[in-house]
Backbone as JSON Lines, residues from 0, in Angstrom:
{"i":0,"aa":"X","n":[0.86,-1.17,0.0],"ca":[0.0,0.0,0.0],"c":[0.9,1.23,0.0]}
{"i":1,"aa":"X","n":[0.51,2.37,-0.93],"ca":[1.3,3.47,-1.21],"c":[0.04,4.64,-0.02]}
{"i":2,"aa":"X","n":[1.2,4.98,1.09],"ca":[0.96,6.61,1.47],"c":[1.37,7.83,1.19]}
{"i":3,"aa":"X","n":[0.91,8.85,1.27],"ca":[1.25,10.25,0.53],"c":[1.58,11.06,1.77]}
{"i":4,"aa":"X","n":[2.31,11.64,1.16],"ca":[3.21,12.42,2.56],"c":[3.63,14.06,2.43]}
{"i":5,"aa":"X","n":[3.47,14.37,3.29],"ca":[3.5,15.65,3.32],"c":[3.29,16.61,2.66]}
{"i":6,"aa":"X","n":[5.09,16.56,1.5],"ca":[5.46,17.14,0.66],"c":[4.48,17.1,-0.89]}
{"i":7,"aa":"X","n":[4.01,15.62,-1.05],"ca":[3.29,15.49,-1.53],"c":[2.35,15.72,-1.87]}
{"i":8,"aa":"X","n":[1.39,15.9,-0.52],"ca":[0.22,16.21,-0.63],"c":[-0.12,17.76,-0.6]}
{"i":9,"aa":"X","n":[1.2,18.91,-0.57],"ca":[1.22,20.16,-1.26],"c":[1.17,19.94,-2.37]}
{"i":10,"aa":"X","n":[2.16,19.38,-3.08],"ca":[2.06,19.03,-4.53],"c":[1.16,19.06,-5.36]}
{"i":11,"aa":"X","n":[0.42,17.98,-4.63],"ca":[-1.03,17.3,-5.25],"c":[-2.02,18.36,-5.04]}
{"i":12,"aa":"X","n":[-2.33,19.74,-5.09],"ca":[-3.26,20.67,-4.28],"c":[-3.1,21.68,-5.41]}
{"i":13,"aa":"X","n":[-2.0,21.34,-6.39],"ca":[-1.99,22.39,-7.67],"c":[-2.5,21.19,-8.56]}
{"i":14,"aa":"X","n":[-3.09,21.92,-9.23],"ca":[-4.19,20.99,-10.55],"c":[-2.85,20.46,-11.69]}
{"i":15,"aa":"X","n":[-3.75,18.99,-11.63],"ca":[-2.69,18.34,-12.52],"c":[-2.86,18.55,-14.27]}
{"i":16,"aa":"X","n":[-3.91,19.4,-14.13],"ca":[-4.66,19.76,-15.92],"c":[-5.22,20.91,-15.68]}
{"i":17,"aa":"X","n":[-6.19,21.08,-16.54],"ca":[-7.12,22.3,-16.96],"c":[-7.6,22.56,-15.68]}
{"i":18,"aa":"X","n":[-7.73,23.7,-15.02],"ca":[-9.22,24.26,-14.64],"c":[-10.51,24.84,-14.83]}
{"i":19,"aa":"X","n":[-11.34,24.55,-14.78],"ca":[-12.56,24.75,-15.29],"c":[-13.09,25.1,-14.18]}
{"i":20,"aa":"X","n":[-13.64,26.69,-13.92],"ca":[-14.38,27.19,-12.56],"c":[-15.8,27.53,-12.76]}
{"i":21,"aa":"X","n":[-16.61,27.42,-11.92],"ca":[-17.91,27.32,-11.9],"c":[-18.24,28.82,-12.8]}
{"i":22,"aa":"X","n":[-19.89,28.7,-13.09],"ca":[-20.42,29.77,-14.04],"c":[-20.75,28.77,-15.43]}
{"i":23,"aa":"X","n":[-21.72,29.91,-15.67],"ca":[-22.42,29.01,-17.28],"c":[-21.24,28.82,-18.19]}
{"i":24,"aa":"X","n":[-20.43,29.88,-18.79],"ca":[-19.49,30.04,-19.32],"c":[-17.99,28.8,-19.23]}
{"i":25,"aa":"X","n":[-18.08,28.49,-17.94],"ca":[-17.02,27.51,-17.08],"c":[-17.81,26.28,-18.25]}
{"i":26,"aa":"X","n":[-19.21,26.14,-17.34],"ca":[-19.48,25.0,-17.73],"c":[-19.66,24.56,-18.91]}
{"i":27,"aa":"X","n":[-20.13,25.82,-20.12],"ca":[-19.98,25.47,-21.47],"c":[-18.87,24.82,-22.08]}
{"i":28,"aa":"X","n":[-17.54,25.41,-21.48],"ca":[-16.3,25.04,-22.32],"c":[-16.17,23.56,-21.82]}
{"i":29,"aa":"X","n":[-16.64,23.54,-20.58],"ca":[-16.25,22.32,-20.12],"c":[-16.59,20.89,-20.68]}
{"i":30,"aa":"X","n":[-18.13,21.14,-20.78],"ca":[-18.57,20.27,-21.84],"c":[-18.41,20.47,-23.36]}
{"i":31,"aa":"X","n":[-18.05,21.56,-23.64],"ca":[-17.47,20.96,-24.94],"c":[-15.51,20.57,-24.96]}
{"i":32,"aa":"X","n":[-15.24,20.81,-24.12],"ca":[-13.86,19.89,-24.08],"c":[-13.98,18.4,-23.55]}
{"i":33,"aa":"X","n":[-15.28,18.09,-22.97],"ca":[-15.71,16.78,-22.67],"c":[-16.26,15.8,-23.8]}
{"i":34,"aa":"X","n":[-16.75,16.49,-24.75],"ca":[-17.39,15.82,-26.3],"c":[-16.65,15.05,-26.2]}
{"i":35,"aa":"X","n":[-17.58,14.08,-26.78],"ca":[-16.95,12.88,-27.64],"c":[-15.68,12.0,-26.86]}
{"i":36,"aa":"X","n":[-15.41,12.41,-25.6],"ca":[-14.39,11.85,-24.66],"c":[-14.44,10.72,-23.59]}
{"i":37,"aa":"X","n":[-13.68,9.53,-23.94],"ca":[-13.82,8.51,-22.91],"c":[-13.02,9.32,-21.76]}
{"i":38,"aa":"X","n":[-14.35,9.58,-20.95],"ca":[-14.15,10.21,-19.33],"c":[-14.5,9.91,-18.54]}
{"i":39,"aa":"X","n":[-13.34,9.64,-17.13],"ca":[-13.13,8.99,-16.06],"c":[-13.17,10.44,-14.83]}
{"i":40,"aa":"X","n":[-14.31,9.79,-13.88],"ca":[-14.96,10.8,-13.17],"c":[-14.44,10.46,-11.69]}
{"i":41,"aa":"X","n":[-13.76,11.56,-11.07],"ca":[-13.23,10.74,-9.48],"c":[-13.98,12.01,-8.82]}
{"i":42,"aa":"X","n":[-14.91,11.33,-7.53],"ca":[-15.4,12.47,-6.67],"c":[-16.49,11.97,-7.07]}
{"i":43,"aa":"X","n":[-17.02,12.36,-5.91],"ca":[-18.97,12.39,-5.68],"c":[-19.42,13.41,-6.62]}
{"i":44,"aa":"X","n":[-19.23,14.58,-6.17],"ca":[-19.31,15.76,-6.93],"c":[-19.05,16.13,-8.28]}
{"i":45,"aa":"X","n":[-17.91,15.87,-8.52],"ca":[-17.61,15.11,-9.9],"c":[-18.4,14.99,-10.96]}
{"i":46,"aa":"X","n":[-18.84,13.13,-10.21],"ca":[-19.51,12.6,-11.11],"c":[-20.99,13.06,-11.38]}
{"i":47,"aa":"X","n":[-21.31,14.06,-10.31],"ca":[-22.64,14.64,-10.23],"c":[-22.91,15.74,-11.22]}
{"i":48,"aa":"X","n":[-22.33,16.36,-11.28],"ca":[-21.62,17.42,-12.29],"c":[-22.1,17.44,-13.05]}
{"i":49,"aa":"X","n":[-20.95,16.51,-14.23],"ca":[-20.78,15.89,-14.91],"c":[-22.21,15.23,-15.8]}
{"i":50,"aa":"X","n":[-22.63,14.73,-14.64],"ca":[-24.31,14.29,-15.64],"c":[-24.91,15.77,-15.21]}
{"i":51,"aa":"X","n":[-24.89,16.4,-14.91],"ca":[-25.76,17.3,-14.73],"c":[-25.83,18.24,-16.18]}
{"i":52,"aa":"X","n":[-24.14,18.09,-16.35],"ca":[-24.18,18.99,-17.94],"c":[-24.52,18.25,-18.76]}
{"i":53,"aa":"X","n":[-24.82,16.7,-18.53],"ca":[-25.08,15.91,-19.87],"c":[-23.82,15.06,-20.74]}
{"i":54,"aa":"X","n":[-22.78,15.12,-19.65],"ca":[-21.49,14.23,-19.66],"c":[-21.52,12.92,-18.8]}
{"i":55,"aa":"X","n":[-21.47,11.86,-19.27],"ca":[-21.67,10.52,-18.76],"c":[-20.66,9.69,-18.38]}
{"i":56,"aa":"X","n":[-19.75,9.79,-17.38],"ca":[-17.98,9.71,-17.31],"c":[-18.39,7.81,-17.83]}
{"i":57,"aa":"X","n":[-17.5,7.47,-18.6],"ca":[-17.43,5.89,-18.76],"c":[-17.03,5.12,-17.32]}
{"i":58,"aa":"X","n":[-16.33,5.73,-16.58],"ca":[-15.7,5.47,-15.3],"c":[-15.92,6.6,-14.09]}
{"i":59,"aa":"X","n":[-17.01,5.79,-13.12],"ca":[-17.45,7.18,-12.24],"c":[-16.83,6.31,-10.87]}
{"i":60,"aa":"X","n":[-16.03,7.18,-9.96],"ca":[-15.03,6.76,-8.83],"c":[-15.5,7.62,-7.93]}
{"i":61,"aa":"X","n":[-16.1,7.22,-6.9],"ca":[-17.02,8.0,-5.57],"c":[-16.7,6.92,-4.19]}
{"i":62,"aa":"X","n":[-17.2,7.82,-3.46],"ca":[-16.75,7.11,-2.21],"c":[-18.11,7.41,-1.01]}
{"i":63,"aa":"X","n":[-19.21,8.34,-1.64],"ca":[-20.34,9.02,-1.42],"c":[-20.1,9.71,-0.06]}
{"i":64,"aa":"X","n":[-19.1,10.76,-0.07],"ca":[-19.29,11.59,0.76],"c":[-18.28,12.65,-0.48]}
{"i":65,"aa":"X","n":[-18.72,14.02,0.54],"ca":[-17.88,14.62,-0.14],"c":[-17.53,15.79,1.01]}
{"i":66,"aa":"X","n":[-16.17,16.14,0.19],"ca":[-15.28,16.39,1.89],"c":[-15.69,15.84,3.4]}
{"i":67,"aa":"X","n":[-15.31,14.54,2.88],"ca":[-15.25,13.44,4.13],"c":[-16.41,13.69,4.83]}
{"i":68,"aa":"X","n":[-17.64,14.44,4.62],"ca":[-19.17,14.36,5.14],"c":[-20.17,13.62,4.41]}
{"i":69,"aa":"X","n":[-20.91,12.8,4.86],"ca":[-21.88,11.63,4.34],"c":[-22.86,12.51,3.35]}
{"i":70,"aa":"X","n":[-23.03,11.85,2.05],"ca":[-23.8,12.59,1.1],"c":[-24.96,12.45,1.99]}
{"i":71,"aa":"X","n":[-26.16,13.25,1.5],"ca":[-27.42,12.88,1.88],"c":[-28.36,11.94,1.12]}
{"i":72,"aa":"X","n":[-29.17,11.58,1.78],"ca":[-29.96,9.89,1.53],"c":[-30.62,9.94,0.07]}
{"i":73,"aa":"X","n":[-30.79,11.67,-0.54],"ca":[-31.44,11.5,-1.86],"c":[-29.98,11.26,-2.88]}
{"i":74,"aa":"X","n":[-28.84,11.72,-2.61],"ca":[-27.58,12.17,-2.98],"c":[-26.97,10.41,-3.3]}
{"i":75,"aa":"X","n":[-27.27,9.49,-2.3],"ca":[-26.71,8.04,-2.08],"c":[-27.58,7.6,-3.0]}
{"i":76,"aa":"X","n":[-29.02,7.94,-3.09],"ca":[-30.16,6.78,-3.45],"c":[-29.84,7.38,-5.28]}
{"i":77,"aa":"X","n":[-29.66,8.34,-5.58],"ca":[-28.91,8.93,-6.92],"c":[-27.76,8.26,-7.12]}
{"i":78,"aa":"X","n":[-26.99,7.81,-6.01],"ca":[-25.13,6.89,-7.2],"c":[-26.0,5.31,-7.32]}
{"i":79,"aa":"X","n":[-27.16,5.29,-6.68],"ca":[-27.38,3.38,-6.81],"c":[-28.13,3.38,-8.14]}
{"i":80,"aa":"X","n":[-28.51,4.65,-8.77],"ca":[-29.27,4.47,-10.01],"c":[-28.66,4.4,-11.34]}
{"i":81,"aa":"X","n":[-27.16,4.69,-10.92],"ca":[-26.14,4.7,-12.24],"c":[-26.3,3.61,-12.75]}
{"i":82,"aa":"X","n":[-26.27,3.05,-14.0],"ca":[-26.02,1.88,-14.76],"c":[-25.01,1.29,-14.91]}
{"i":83,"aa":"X","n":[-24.39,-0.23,-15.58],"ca":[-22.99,-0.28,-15.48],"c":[-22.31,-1.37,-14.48]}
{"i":84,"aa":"X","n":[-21.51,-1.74,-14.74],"ca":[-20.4,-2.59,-13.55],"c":[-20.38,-1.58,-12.21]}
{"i":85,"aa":"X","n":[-20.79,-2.61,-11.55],"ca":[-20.1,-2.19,-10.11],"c":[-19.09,-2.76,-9.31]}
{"i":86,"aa":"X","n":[-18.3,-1.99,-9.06],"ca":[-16.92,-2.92,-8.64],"c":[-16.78,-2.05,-7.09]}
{"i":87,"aa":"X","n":[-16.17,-2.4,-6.17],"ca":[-16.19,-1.92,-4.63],"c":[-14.4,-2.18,-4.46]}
{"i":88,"aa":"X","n":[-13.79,-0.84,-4.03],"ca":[-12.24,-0.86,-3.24],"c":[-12.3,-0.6,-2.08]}
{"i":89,"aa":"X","n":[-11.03,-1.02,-1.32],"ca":[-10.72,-0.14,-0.17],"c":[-9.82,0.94,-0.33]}
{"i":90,"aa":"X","n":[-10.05,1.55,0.52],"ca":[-8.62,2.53,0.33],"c":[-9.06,3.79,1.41]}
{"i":91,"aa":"X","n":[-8.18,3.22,2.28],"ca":[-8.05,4.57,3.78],"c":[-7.45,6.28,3.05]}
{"i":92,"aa":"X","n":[-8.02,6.9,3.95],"ca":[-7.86,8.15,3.53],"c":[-5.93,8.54,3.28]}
{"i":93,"aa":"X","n":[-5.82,9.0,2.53],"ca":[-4.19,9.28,1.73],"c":[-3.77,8.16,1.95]}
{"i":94,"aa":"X","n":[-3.97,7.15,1.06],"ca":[-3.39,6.17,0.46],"c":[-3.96,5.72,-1.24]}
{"i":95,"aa":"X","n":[-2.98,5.1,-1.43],"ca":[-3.49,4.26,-2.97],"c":[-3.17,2.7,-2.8]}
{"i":96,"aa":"X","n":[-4.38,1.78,-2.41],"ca":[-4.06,0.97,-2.17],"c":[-4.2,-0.43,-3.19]}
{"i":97,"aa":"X","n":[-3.64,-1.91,-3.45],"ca":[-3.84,-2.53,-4.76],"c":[-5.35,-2.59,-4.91]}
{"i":98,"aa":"X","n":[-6.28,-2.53,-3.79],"ca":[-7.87,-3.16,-3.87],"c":[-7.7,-1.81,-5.02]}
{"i":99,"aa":"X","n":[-7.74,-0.23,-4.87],"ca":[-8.47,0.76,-5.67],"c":[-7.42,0.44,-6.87]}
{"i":100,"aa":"X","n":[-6.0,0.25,-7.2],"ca":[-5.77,0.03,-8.29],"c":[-6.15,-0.64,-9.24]}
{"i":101,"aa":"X","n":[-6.56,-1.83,-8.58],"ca":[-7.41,-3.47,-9.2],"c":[-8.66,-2.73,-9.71]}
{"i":102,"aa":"X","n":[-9.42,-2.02,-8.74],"ca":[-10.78,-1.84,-9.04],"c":[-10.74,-0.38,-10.59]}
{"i":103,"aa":"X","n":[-9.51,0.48,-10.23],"ca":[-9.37,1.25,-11.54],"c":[-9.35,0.77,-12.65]}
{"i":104,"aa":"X","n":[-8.52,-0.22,-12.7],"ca":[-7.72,-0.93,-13.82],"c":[-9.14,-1.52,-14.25]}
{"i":105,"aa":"X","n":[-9.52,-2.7,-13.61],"ca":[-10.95,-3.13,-13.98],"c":[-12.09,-2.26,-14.62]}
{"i":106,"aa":"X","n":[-12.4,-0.9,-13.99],"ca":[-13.11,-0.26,-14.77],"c":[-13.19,0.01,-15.89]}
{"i":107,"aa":"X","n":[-11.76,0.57,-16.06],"ca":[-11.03,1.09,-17.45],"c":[-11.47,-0.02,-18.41]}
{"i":108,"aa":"X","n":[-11.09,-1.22,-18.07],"ca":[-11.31,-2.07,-19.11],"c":[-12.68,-2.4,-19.5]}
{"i":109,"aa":"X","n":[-13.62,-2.04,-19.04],"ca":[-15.23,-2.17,-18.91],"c":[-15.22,-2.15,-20.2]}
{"i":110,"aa":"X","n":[-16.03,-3.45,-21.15],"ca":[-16.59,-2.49,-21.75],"c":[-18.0,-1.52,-21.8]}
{"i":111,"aa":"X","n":[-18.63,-1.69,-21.01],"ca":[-19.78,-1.0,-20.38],"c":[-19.77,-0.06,-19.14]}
{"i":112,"aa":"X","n":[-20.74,1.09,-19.31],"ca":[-19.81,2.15,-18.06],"c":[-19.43,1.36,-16.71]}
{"i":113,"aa":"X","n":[-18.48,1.49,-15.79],"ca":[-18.24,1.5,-14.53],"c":[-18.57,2.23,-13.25]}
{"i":114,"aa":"X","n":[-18.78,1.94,-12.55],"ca":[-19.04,2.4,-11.51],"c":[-18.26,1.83,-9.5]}
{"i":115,"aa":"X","n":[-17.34,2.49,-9.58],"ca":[-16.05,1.95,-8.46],"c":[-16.59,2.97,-7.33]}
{"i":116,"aa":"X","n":[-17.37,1.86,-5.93],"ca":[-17.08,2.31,-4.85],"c":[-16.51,2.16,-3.91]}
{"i":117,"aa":"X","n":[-16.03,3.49,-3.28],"ca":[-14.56,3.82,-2.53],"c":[-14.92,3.3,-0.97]}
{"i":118,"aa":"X","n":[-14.56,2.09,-0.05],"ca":[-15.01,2.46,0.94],"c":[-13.17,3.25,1.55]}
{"i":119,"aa":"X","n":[-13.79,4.18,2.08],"ca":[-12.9,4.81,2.46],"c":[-12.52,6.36,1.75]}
{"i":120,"aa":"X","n":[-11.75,6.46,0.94],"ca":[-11.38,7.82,0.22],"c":[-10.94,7.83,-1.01]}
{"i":121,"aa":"X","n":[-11.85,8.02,-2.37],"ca":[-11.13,8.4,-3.48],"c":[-10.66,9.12,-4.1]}
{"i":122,"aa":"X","n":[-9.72,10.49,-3.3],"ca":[-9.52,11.37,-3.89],"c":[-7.87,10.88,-4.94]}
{"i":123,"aa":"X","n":[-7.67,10.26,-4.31],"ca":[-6.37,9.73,-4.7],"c":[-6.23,8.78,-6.18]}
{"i":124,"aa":"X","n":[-7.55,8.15,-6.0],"ca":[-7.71,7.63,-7.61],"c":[-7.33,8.36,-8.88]}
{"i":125,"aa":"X","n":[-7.18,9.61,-8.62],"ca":[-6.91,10.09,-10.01],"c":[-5.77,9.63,-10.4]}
{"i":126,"aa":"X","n":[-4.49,9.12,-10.06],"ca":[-3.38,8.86,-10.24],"c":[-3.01,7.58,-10.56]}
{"i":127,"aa":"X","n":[-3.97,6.58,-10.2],"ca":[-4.14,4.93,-10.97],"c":[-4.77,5.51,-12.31]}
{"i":128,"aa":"X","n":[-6.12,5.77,-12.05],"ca":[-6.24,6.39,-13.35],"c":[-5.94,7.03,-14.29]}
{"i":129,"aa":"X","n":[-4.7,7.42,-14.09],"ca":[-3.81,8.53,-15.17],"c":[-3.27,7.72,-15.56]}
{"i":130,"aa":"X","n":[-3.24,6.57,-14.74],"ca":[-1.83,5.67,-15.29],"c":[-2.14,4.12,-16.35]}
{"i":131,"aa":"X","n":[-3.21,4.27,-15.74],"ca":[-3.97,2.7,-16.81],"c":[-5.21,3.24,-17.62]}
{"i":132,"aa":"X","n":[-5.96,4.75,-17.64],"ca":[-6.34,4.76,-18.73],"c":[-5.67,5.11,-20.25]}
{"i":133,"aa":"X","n":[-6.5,4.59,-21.2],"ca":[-6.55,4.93,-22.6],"c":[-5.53,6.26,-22.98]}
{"i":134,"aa":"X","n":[-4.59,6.06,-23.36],"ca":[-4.35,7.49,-24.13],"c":[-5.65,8.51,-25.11]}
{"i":135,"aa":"X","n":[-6.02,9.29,-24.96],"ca":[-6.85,9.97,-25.18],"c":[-7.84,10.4,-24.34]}
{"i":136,"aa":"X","n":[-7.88,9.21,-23.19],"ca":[-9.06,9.88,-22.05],"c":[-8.84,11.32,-21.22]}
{"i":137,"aa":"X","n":[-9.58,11.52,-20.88],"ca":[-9.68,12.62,-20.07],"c":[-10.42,11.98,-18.61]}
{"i":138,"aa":"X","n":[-9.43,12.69,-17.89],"ca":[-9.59,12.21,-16.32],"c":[-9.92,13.49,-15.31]}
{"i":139,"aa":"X","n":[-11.33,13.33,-14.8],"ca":[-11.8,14.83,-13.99],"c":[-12.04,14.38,-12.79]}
{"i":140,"aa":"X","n":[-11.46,15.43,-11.98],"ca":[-11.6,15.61,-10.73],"c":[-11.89,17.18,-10.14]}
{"i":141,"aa":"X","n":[-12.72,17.24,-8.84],"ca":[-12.35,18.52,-7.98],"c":[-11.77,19.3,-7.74]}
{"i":142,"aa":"X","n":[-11.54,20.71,-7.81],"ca":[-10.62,20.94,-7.13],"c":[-11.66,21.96,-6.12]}
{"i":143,"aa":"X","n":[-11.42,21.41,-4.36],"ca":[-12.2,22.22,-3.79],"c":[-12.38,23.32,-3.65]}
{"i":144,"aa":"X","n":[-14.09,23.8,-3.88],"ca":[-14.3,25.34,-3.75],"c":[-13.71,26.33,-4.88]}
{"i":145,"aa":"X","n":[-13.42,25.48,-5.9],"ca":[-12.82,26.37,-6.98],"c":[-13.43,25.91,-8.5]}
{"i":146,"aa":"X","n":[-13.67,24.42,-8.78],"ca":[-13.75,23.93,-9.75],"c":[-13.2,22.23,-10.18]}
{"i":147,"aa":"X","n":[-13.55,22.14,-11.24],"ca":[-12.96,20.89,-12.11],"c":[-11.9,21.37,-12.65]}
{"i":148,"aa":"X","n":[-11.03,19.6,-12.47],"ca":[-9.94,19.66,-13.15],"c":[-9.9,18.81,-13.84]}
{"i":149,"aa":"X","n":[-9.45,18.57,-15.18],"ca":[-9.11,17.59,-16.29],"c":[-8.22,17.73,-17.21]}
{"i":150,"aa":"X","n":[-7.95,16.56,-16.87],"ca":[-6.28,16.24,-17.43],"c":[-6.78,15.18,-18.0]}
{"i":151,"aa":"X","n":[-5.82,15.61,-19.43],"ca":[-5.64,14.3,-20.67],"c":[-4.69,13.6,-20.26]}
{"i":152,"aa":"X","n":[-5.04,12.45,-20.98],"ca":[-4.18,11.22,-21.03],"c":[-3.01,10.84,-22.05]}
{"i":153,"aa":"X","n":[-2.05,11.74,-21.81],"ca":[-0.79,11.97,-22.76],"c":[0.74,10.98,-21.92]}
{"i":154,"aa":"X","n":[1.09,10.73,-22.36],"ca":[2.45,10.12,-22.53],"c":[3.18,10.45,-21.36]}
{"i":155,"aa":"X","n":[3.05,12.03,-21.39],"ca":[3.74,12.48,-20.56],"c":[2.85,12.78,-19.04]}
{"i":156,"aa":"X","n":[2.01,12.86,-19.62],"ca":[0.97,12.72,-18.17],"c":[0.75,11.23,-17.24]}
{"i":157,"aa":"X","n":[1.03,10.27,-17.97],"ca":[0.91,9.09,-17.49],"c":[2.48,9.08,-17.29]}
{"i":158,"aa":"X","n":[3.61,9.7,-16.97],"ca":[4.87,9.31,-16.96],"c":[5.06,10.25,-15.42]}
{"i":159,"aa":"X","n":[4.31,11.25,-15.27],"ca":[3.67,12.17,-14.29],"c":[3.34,11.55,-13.34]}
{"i":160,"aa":"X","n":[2.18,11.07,-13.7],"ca":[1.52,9.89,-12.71],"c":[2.08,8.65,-11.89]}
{"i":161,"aa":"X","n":[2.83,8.16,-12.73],"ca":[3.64,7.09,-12.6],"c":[5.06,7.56,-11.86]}
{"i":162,"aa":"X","n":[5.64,8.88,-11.94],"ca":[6.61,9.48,-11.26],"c":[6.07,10.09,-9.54]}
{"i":163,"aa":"X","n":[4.8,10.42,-9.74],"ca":[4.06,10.55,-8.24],"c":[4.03,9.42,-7.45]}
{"i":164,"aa":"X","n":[3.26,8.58,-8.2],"ca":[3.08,7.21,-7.55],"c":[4.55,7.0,-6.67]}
{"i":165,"aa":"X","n":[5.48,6.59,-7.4],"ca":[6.96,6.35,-6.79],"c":[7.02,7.32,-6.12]}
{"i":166,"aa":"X","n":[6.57,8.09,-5.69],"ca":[7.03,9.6,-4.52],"c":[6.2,8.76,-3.26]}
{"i":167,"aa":"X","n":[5.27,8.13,-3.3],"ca":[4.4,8.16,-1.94],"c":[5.82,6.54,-1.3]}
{"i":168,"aa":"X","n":[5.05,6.86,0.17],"ca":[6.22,5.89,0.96],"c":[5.12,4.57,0.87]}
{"i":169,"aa":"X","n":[5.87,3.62,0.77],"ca":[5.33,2.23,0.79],"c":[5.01,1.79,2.42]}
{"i":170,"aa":"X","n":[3.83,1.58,2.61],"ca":[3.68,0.99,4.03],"c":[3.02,-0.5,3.82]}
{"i":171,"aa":"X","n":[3.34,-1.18,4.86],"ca":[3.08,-2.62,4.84],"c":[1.84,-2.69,6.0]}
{"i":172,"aa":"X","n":[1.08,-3.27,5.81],"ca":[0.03,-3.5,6.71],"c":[-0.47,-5.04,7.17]}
């Protein structure tokens, strides 16, 4: 199991792609930089979004709270109506552990949408996911109180990902 540490988790607090900040305008570009895109959705919020503009992430990664407070009961009874594979990880808060890598990797390969729940914390998924999706996907996440972030799936972004990963300390449990 990989933990994130300190230094890191400054790091991780500057957007690894685009920002996209709330407003009609935000959200127009957003969905049209979302067209036509196999997109992988991490966050409750996120993935809520996201259908709200009429973007359907192929891969939606929730953990049904958001900032570590329990969604509410209409908010929960809304992620059980998604369609799709359901696959379930663990993964304690700042960690990336093999259950959420297994369960990323698995999604990705869906061929029908996915749907991965987090018990525990998925903010951290974005970084399996940078690393085993599709070149061409686009991978969105939160950034709190400010907006979405999405980052393509380039060469060098998955070499990014894969250079973070090796930053967190390995703990044995």
């Amino acid at each position: 199991m990989k933990a994130i540490t300190p230094a890191l988790k400054r790091l991780l607090k500057k957007p690894l792609g685009t920002l996209y900040k709330g407003g009609a305008a935000g959200k127009a570009r957003l969905k049209a930089a979302l067209s036509g895109r196999f997109v992988v959705a991490v966050g409750d919020a996120t993935v809520q979004s996201l259908f709200k503009l009429g973007v359907h992430p192929h891969v939606r990664v929730f953990d049904l709270k958001t900032r570590r407070e329990a969604l509410s009961a209409k908010d929960q009874a809304w992620f059980s109506t998604l369609h799709g594979q359901r696959l379930t990880a663990v993964n304690p808060a700042g960690h990336v552990t093999p259950s959420l890598e297994k369960a990323v990797h698995a999604a990705l390969a869906s061929p029908v949408p996915a749907n991965v729940f987090v018990i525990g914390e998925e903010d951290l998924a974005v970084l399996p996911a940078l690393l085993h999706a599709p070149l061409g996907a686009t991978i969105c996440y939160g950034q709190p109180k400010v907006g979405l972030v999405v980052v393509d799936v380039t060469p060098e972004n998955k070499a990014k990902a894969h250079q973070l990963l090796g930053k967190f300390k390995t703990v044995r449990v």
